[in-house]
C-alpha angles and dihedrals in degrees: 000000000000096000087048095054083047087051088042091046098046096044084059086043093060093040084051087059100033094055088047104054089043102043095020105050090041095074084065089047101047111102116234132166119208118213131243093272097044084049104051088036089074097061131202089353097078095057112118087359115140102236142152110245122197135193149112118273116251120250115252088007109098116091121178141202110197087177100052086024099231127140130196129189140151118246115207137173112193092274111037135020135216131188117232130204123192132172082204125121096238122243113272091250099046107130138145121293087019121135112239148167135227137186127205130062149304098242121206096267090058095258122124116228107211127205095171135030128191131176119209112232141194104273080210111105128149125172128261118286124230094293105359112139112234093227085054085061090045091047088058096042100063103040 
């Protein structure tokens, strides 16, 4: 009896640990981004923070230098904006009012300074049909 209740006891013991390290430790390990307004809510404490920031790009507010590779742009999110600045080339398909997502920091003067830049797209994609030019898909893909 006694040697059945150990065996019992341990075997919880080990799904205890097992669960936990598998359900406890993946909330650390799920990737989220927070938006302009979750971000700047939080105050002096997300300065020079590594975070995921997402948002859509502001109409009329991307400028790009293809010679000194800097790109600025305005994040918003419906409630709060904040500028972005990236010596990334930007994806092919960046574009205005487009959701995207950008990793680096809020630094102390209110920029953020982006390392990596990614835009959200449409999972829908077919093939061109007999005759169908490959910009018109494009074209459809990105309004």
């Amino acid at each position: 009896m006694q040697k059945k209740l150990g065996l019992i006891i341990g075997i919880v013991i080990i799904g205890a640990a097992l669960g936990y390290l598998a359900f406890g430790k993946l909330e650390k390990n799920i990737v989220y981004f927070v938006t302009p307004a979750e971000l700047l809510a939080k105050g002096d404490a997300a300065f020079n923070k590594p975070v995921r920031l997402g948002g859509m790009v502001k109409k009329g507010s991307i400028e790009w230098n293809a010679q000194k590779t800097v790109l600025k742009f305005q994040m918003k999110d419906g409630m709060k904006e904040i500028p972005i600045i990236s010596h990334e080339t930007p994806p092919q398909m960046f574009q205005e009012e487009m959701g995207v997502v950008v990793e680096g920091k809020l630094a102390s003067s209110g920029i953020f300074q982006a390392d990596r830049l990614m835009v959200k797209h449409s999972n829908e994609y077919h093939p061109p049909k007999e005759g169908e030019k490959p910009h018109l898909i494009y074209k459809e893909l990105v309004q």
